[in-house]
BAFI-3210 file (N, C-alpha, C; in Angstrom, 3 decimals, decimal comma, padded with zeros to 6 digits):
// residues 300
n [1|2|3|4|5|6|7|8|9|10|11|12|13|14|15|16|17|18|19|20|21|22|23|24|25|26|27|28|29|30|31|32|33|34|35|36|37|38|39|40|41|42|43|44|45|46|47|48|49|50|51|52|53|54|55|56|57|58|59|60|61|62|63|64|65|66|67|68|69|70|71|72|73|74|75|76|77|78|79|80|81|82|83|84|85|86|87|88|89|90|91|92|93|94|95|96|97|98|99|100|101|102|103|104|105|106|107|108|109|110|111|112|113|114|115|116|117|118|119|120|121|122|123|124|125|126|127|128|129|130|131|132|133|134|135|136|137|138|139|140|141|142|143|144|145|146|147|148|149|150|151|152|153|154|155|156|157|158|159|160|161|162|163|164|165|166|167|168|169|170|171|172|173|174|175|176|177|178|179|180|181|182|183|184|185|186|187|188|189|190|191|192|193|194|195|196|197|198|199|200|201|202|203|204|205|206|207|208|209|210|211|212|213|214|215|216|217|218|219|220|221|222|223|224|225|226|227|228|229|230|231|232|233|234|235|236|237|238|239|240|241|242|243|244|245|246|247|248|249|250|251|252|253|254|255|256|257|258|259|260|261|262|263|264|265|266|267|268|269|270|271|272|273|274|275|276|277|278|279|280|281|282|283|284|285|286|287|288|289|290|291|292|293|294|295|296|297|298|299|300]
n.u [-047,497|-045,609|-045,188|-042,686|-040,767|-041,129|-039,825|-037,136|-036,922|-036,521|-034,513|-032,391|-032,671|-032,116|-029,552|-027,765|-026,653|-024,661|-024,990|-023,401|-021,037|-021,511|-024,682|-026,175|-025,695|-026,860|-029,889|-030,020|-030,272|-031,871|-034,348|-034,140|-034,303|-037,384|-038,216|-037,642|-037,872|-036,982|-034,209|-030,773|-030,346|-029,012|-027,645|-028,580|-028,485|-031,649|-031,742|-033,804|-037,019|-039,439|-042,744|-044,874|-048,112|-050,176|-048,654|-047,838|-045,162|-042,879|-040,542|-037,615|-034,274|-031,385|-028,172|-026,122|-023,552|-020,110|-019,589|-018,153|-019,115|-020,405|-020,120|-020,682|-020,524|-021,674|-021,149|-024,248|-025,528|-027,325|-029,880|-030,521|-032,165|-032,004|-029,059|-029,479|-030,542|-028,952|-026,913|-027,305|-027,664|-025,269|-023,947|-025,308|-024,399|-021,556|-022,395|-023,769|-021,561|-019,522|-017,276|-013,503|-013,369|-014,967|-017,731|-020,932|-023,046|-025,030|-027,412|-028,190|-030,156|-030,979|-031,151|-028,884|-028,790|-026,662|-027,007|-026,422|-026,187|-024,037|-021,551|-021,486|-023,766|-024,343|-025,093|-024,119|-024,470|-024,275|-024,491|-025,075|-024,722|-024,825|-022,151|-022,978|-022,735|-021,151|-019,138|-017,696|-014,894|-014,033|-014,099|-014,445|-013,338|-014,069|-014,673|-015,623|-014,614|-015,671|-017,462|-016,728|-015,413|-016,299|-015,240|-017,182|-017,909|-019,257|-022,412|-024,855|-028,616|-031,247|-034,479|-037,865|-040,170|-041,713|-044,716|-045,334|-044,603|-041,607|-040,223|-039,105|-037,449|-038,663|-040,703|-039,262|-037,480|-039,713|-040,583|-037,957|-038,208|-040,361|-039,811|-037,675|-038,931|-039,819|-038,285|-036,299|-036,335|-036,931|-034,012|-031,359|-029,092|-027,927|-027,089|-029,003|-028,350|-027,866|-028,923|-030,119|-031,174|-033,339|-034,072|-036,241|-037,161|-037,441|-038,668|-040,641|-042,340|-045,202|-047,332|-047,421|-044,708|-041,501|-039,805|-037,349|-035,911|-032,820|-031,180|-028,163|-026,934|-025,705|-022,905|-022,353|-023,962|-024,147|-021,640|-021,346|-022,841|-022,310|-019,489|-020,232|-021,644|-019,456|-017,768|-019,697|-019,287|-016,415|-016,389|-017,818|-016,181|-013,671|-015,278|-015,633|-013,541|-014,001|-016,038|-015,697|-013,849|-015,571|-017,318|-015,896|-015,476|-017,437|-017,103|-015,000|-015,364|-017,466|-015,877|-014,679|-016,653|-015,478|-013,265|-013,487|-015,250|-013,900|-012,331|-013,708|-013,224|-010,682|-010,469|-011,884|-010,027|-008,064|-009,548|-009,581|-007,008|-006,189|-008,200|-007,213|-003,767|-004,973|-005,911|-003,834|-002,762|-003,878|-003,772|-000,979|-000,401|-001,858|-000,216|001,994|000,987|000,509|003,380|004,389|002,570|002,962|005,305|005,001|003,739|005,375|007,790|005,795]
n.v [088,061|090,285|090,455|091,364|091,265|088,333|087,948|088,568|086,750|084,441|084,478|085,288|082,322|080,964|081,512|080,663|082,518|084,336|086,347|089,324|091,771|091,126|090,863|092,811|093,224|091,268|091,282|093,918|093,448|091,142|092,975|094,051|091,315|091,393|093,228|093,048|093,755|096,089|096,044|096,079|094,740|092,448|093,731|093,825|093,861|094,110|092,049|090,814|090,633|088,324|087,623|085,476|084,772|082,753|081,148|080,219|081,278|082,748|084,622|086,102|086,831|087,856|089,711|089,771|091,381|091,536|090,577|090,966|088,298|087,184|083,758|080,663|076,293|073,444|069,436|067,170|063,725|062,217|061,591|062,756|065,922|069,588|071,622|074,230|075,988|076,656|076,919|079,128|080,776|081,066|082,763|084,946|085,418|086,066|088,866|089,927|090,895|089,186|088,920|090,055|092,526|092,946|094,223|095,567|094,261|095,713|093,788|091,366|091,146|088,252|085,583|083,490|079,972|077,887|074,985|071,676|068,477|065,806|063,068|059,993|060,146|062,531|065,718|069,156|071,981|075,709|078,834|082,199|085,567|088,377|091,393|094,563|097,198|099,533|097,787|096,264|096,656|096,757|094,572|093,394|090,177|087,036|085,309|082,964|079,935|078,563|079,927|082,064|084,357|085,296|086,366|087,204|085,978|088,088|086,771|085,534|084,860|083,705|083,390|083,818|085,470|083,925|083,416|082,475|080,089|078,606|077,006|074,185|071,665|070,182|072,421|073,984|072,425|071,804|074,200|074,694|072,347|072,985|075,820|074,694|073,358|075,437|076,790|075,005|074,636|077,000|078,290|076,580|076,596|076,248|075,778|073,379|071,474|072,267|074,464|077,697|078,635|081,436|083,211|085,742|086,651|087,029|084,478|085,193|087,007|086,440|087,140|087,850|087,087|086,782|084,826|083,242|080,735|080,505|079,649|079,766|081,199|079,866|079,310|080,875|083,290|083,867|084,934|086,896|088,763|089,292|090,241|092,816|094,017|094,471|096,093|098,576|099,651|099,827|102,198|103,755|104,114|105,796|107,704|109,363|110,629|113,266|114,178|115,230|117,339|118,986|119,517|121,192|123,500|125,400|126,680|128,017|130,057|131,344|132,996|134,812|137,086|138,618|139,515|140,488|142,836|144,353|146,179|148,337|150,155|150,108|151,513|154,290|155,510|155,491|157,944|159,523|160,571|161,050|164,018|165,465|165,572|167,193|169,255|170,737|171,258|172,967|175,026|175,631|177,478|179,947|180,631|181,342|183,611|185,415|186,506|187,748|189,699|191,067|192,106|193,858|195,542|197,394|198,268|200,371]
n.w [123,367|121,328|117,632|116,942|119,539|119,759|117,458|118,262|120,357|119,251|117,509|118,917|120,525|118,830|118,185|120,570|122,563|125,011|127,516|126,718|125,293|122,291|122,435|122,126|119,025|118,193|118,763|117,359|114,897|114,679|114,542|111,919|110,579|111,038|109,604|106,737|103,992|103,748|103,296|102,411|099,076|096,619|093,959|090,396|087,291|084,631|081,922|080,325|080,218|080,298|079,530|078,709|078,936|078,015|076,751|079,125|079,805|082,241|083,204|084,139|082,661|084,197|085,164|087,539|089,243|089,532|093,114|096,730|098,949|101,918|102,811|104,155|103,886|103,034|103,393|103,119|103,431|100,800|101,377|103,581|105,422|104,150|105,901|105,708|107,898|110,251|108,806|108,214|110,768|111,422|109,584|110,135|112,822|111,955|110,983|112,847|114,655|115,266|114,172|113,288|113,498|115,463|114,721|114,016|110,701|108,526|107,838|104,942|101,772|099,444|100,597|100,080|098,604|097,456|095,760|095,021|093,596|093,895|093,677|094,928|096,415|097,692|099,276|097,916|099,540|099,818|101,517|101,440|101,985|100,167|100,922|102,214|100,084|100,999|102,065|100,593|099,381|101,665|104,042|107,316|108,331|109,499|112,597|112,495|111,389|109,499|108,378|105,141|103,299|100,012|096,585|094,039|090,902|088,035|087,168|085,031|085,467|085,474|085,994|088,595|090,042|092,588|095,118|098,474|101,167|101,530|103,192|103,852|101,965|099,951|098,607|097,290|095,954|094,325|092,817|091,512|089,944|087,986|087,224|085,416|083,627|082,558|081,057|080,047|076,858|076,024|077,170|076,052|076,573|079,699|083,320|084,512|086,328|088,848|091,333|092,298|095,920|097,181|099,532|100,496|102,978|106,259|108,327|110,246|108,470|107,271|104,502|101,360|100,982|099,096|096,722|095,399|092,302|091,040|088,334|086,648|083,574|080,820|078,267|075,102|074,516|077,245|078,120|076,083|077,103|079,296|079,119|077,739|079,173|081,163|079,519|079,691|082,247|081,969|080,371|081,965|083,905|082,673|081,325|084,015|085,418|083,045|083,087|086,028|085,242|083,822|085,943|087,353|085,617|085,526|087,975|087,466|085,676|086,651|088,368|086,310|085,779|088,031|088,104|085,436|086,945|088,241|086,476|085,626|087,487|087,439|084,916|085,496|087,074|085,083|083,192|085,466|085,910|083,145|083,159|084,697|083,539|081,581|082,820|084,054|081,910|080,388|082,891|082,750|080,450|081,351|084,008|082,505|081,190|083,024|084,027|081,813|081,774|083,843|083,670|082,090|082,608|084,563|082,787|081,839]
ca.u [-046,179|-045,444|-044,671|-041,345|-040,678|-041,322|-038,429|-035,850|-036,498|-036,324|-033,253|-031,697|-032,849|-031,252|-027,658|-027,436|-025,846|-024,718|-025,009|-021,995|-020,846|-022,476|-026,176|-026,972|-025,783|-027,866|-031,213|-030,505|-030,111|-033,793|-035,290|-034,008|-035,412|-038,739|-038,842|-036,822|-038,807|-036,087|-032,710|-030,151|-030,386|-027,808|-027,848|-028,962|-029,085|-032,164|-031,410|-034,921|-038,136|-039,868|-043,834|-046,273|-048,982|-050,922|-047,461|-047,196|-043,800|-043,330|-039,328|-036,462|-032,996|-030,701|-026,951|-025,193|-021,971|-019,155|-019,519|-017,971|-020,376|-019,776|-020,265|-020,978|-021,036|-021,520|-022,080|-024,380|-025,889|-028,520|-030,977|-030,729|-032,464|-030,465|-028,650|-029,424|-031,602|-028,009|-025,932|-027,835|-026,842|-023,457|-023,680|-026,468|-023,479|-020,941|-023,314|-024,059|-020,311|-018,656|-016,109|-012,056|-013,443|-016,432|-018,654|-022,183|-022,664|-026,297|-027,948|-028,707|-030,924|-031,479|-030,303|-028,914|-028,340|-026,338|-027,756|-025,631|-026,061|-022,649|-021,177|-021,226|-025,438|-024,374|-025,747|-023,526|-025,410|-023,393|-025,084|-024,352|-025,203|-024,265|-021,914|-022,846|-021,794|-019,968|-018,112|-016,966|-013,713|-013,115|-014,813|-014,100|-012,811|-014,839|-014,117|-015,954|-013,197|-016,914|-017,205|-015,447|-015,374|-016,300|-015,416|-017,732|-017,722|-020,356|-023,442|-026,480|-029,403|-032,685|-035,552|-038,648|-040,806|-042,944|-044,619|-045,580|-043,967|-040,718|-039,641|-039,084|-036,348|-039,793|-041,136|-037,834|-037,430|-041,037|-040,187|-037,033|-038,889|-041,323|-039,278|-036,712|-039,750|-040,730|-036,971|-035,211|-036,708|-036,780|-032,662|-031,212|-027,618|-027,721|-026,780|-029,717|-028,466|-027,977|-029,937|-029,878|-032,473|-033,115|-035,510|-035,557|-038,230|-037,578|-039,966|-042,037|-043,669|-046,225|-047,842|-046,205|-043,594|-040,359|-038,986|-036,742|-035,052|-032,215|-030,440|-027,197|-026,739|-023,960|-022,713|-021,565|-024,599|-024,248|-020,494|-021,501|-024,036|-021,034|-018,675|-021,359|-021,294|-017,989|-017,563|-019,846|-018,696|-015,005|-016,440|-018,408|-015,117|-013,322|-015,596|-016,109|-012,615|-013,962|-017,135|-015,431|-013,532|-016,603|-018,168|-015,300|-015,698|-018,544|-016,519|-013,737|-016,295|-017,975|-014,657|-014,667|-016,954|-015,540|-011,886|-014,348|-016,004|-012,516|-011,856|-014,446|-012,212|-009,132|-011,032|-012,319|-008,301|-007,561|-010,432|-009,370|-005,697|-006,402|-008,358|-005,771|-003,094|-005,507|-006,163|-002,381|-002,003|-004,836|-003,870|000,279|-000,028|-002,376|001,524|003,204|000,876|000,428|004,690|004,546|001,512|003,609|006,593|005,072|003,418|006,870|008,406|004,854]
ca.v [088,536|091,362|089,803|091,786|090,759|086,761|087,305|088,394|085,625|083,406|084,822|084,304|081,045|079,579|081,235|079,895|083,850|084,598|088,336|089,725|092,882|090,905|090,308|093,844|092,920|090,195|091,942|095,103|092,123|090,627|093,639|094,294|090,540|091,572|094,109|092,166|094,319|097,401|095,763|096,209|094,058|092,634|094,220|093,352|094,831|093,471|091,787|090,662|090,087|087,434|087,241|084,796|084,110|082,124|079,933|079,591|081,645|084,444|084,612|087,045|087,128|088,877|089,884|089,812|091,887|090,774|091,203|090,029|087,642|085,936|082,365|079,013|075,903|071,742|068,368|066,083|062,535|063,214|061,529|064,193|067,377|070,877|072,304|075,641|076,945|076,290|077,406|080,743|081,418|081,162|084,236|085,885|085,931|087,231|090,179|090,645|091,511|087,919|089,349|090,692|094,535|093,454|095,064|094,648|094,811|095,349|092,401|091,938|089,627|087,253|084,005|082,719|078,544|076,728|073,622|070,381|066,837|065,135|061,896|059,195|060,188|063,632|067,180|069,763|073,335|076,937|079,447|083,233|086,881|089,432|092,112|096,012|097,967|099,950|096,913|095,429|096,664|096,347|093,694|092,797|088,666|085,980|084,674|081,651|079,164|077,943|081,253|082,656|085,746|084,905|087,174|085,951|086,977|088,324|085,522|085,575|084,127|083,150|083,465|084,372|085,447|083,328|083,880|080,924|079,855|078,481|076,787|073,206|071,146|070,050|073,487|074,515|071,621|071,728|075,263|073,914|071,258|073,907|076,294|074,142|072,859|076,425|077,357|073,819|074,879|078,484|078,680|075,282|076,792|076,652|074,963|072,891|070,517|072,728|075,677|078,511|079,020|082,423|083,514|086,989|086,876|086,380|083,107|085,627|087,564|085,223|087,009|088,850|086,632|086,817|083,720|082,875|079,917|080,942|078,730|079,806|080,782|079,450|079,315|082,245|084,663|084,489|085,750|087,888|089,513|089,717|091,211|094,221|095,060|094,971|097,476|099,576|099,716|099,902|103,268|105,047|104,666|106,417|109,110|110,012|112,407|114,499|115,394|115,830|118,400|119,726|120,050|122,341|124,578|126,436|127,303|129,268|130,553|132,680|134,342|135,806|138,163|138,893|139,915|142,064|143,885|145,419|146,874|149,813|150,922|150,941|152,706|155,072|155,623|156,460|158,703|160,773|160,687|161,885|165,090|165,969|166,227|168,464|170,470|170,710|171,680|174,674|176,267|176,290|178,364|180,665|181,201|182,245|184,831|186,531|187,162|188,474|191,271|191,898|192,826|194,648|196,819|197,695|199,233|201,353]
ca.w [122,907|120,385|116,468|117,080|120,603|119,119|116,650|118,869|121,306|118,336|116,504|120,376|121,115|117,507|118,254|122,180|122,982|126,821|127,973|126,884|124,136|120,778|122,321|121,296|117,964|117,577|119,314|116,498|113,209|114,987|114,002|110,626|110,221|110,791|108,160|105,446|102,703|103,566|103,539|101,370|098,102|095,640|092,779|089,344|085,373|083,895|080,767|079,790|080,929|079,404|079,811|077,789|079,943|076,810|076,754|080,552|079,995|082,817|083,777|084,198|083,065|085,350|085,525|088,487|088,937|090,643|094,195|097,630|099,507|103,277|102,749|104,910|102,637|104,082|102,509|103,663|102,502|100,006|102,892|104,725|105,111|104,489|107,044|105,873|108,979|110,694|108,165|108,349|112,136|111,344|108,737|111,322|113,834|111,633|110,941|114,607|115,180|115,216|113,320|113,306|113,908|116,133|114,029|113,573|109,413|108,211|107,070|102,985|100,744|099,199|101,624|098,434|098,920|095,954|096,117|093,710|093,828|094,058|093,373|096,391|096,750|098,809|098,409|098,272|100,057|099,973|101,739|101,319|101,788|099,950|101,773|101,547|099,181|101,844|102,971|099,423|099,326|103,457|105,304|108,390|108,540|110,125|113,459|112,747|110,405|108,995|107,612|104,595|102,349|098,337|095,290|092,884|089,270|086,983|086,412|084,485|085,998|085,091|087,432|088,548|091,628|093,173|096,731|099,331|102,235|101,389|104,261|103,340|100,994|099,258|098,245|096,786|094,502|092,931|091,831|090,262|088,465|087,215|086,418|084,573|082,548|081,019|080,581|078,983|076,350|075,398|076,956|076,427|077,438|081,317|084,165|085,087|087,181|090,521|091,227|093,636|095,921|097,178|100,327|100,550|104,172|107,591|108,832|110,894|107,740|106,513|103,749|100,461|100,765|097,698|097,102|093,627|092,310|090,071|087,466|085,869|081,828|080,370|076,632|074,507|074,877|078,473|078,117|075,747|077,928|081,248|077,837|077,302|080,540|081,970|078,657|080,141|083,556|081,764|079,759|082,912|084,831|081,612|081,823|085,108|085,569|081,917|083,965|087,123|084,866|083,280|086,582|087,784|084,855|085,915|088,930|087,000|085,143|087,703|088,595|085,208|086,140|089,507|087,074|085,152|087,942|088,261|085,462|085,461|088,600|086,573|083,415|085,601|087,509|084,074|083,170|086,525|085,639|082,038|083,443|085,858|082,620|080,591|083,548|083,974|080,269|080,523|083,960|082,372|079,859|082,521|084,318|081,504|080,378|083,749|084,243|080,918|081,910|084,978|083,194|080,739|083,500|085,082|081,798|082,039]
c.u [-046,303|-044,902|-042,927|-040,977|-040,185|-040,014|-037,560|-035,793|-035,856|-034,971|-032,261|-031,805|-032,170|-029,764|-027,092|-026,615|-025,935|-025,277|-024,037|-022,151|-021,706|-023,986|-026,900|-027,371|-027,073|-029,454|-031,503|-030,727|-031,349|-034,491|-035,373|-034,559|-036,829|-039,407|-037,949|-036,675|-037,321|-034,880|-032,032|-029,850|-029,225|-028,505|-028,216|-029,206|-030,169|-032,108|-032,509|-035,937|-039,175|-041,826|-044,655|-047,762|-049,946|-050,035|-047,406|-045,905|-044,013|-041,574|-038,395|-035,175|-032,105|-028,936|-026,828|-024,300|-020,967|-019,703|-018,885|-019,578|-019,782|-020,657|-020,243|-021,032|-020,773|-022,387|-022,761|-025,013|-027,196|-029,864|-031,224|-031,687|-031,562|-030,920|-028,810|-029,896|-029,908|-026,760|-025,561|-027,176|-026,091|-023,273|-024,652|-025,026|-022,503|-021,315|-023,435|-023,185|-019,443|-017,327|-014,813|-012,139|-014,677|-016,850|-019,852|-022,736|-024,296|-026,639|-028,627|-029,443|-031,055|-030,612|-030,059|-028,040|-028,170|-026,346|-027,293|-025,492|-024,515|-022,705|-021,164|-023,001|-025,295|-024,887|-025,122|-024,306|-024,179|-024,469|-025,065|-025,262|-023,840|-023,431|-022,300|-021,994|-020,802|-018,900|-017,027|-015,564|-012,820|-013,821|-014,196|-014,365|-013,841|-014,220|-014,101|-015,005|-014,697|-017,494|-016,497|-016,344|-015,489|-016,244|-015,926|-017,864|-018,858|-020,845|-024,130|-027,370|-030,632|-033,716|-036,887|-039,446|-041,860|-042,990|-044,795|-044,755|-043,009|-040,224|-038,904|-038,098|-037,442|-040,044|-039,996|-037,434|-038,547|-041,022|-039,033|-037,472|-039,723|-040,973|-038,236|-037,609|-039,669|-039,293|-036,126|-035,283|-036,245|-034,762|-032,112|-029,714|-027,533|-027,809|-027,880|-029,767|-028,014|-028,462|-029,087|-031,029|-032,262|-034,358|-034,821|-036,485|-037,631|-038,580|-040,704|-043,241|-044,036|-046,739|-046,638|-044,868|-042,876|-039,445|-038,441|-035,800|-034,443|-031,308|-029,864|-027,051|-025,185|-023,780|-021,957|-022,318|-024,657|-023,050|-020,234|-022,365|-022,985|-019,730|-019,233|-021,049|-020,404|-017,377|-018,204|-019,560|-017,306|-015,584|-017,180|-017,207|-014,563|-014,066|-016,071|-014,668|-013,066|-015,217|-017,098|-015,138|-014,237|-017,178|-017,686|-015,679|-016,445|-018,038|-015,122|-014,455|-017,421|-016,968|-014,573|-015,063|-016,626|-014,186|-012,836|-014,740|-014,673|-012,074|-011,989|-013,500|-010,817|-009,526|-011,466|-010,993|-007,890|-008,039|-009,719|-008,178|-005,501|-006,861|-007,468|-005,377|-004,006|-005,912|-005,097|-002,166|-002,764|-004,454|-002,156|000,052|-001,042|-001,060|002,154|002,246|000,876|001,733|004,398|003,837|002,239|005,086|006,534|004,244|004,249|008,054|007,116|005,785]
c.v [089,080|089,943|089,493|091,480|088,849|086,923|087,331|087,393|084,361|083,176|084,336|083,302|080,193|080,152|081,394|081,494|084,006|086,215|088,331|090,709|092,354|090,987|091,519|094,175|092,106|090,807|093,086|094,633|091,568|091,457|093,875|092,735|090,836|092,290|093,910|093,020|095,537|097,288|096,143|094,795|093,790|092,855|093,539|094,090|093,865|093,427|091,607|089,969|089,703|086,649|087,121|084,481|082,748|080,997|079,544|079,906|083,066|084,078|085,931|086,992|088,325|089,046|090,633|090,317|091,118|091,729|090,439|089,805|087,017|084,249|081,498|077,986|074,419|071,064|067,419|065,204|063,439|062,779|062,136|065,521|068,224|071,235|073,691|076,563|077,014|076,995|079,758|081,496|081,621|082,106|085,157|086,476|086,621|088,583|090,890|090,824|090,203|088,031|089,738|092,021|094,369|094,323|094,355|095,651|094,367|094,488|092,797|090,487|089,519|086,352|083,179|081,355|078,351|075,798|072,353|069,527|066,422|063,955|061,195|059,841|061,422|065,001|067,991|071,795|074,430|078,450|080,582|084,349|087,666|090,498|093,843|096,455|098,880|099,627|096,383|095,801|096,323|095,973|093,516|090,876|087,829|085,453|083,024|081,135|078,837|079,247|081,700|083,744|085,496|086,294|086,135|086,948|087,330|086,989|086,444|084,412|083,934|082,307|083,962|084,312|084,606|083,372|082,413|081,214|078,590|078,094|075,267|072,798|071,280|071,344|073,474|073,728|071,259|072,570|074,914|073,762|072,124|074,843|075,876|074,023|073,911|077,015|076,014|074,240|075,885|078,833|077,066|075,203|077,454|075,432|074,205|071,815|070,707|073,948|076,552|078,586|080,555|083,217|085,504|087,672|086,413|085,414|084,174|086,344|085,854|085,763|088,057|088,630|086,968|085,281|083,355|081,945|080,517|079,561|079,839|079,730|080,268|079,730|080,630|083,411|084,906|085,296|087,087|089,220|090,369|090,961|092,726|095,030|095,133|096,702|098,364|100,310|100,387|101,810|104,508|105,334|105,655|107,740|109,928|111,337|113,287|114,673|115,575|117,106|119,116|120,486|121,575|123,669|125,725|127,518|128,525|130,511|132,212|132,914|134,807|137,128|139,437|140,348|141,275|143,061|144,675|145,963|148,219|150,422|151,477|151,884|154,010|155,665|156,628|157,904|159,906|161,318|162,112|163,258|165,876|166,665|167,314|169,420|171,152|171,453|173,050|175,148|176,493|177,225|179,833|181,585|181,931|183,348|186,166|187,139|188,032|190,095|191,634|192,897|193,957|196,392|197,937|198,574|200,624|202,222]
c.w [121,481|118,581|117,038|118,281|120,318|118,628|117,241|119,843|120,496|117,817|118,183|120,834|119,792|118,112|119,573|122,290|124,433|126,124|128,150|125,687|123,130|120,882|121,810|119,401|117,224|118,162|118,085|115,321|114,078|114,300|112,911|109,980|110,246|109,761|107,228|104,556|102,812|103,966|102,855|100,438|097,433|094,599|091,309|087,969|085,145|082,588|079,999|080,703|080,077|080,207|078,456|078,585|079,221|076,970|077,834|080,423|080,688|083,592|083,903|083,713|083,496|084,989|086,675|088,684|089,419|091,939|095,316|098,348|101,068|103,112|103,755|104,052|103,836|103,427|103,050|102,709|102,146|100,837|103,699|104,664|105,066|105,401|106,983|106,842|109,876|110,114|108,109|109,588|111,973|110,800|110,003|111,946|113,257|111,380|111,766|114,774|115,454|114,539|113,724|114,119|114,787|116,085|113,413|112,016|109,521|107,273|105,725|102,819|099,628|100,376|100,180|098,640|097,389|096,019|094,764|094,056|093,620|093,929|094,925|097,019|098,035|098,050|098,489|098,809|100,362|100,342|102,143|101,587|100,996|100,636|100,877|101,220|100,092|102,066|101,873|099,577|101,032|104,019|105,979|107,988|109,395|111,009|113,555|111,457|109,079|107,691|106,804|103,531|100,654|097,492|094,396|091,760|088,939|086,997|085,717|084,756|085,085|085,927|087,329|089,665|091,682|094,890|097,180|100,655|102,371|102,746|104,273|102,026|099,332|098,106|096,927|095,317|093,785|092,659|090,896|089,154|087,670|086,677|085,587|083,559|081,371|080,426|079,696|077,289|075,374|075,626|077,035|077,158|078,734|082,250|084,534|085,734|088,438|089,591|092,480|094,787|096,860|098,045|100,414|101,678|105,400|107,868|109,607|110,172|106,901|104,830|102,553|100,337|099,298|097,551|095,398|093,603|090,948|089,409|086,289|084,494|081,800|079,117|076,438|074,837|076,476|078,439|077,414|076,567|078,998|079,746|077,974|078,264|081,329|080,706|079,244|080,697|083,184|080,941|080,977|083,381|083,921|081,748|082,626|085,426|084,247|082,957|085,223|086,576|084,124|084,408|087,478|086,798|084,971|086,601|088,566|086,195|085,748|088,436|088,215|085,872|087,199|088,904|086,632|085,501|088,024|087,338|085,525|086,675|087,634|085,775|084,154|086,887|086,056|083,548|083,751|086,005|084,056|082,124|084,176|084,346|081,618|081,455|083,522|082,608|079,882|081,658|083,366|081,497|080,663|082,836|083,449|081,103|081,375|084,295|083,193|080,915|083,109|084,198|082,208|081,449|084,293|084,058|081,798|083,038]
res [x|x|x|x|x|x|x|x|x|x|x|x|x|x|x|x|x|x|x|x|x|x|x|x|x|x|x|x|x|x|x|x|x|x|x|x|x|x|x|x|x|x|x|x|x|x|x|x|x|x|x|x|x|x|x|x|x|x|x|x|x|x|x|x|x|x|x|x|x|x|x|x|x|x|x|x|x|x|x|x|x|x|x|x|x|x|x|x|x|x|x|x|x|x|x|x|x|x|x|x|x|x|x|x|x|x|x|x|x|x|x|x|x|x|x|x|x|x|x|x|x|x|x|x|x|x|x|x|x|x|x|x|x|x|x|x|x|x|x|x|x|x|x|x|x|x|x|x|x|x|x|x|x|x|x|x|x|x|x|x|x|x|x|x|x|x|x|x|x|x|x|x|x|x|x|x|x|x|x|x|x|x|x|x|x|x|x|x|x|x|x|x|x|x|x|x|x|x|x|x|x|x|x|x|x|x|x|x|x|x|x|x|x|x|x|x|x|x|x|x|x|x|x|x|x|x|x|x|x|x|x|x|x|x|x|x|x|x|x|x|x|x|x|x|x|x|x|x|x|x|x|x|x|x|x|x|x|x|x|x|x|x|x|x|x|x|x|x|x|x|x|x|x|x|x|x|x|x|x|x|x|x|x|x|x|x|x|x|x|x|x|x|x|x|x|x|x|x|x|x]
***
């Protein structure tokens, strides 16, 4: 059996689907799992990129925009493993057309889990995709109640790639611990007591994996940072109608000439006109002189 063949039995055997309208959904979201690498991404400004290799410092900070996200989120005891392999189907299916407009919406990455210890020894797990930029302003609704729609604001993150095979609670939280180490440090204002984690592979590619745990700035320079750039954002919108109306300009522009081209017609209307009257003004006095030689032949 084919790689690609494997996943779609796979991706069908986790979300129990009869044969009915969605299974095509879910058979055309198999394949876009297999090639992860050419999905559509959430977005990101890079704020700084921070490599020591001498220090053992190699990180990222990131801003985030606002964007809508479809969400799943569930608490269990902290004895537990996450439910995220579970949590995932549930967004899979809204994707595959589970939706209000049964519509199947192309799948995005990162699988971004918010992962927070809680009071009473439980874990709290929120587990999201991004929706395309197409969709942001009009998604289609979730059939499943489990399912919901997030506007989330501007963050700033702080991250950094590492490959492996990310499959495991384990994995996940010895990047944490390792990257909390080289960051407590250098940013001391950030959330470090939940993380994100952030697969950005289908389980069938093995190698060249992407996998990032993100932790949350906080303080003033993070707000200052989300400040900067909502100004920006607030000054492109501002000048996007002056170079709509720049871009027309051109266009009135080359009519000019078109105005011009007509002229030489008129100038040369007049031209004609003007010869006429001076022809007119040399053949009259012509008339009057030849009565006068008639009359003067007649007294002869």
């Amino acid at each position: 059996m084919s790689v690609r063949s494997g996943a779609i039995a796979l991706v069908l055997a986790l979300c129990a689907v009869s044969v009915h309208s969605q299974v095509w959904g879910y058979v055309s979201q198999s394949f876009s799992l297999v090639r992860s690498d050419i999905l559509e991404a959430a977005n990101y400004e890079l704020v700084a990129n921070i490599s020591n290799r001498d220090a053992g410092e190699n990180y990222e900070e990131r801003l985030y925009p606002a964007n809508k996200w479809a969400c799943t989120a569930r608490t269990v005891p902290k004895t537990e493993s996450s439910p995220t392999r579970s949590m995932f189907v549930d967004l899979f299916r809204y994707f595959a057309g589970d939706n209000s407009a049964k519509k199947e919406i192309d799948l995005t990455v990162p699988v971004n889990t918010f992962v927070q210890q809680r009071d009473n020894d439980v874990t709290y797990y929120e587990t999201c995709l991004v929706l395309p930029a197409k969709l942001q302003a009009d998604a289609p609704k979730p059939n499943n109640p489990s399912v919901f729609l997030d506007d989330k604001p501007e963050m700033v993150v702080l991250t950094r790639r590492v490959s492996g095979y990310f499959i495991t609670d384990t994995a996940w939280e010895e990047e944490a611990i390792s990257l909390k180490k080289v960051l407590k440090e250098k940013v001391p204002e950030a959330d470090y007591q939940s993380y994100y984690r952030n697969g950005y592979d289908a389980p069938m590619r093995i190698f060249n994996r992407r996998n990032e745990v993100w932790f949350r700035k906080t303080g003033e320079a993070a707000q200052k940072t989300i400040d900067e750039y909502k100004k920006r954002q607030a000054e492109k919108v501002a000048a996007a109608p002056v170079v709509a109306e720049e871009e027309k300009k051109p266009v009135a522009d080359e009519k000019k000439p078109v105005a011009d081209e007509k002229k030489p017609v008129a100038d040369e209307k007049k031209t004609t006109e003007k010869k006429t009257e001076e022809k007119k003004k040399v053949e009259e006095p012509k008339k009057t002189e030849e009565p006068k030689k008639d009359a003067a032949q007649n007294r002869e």
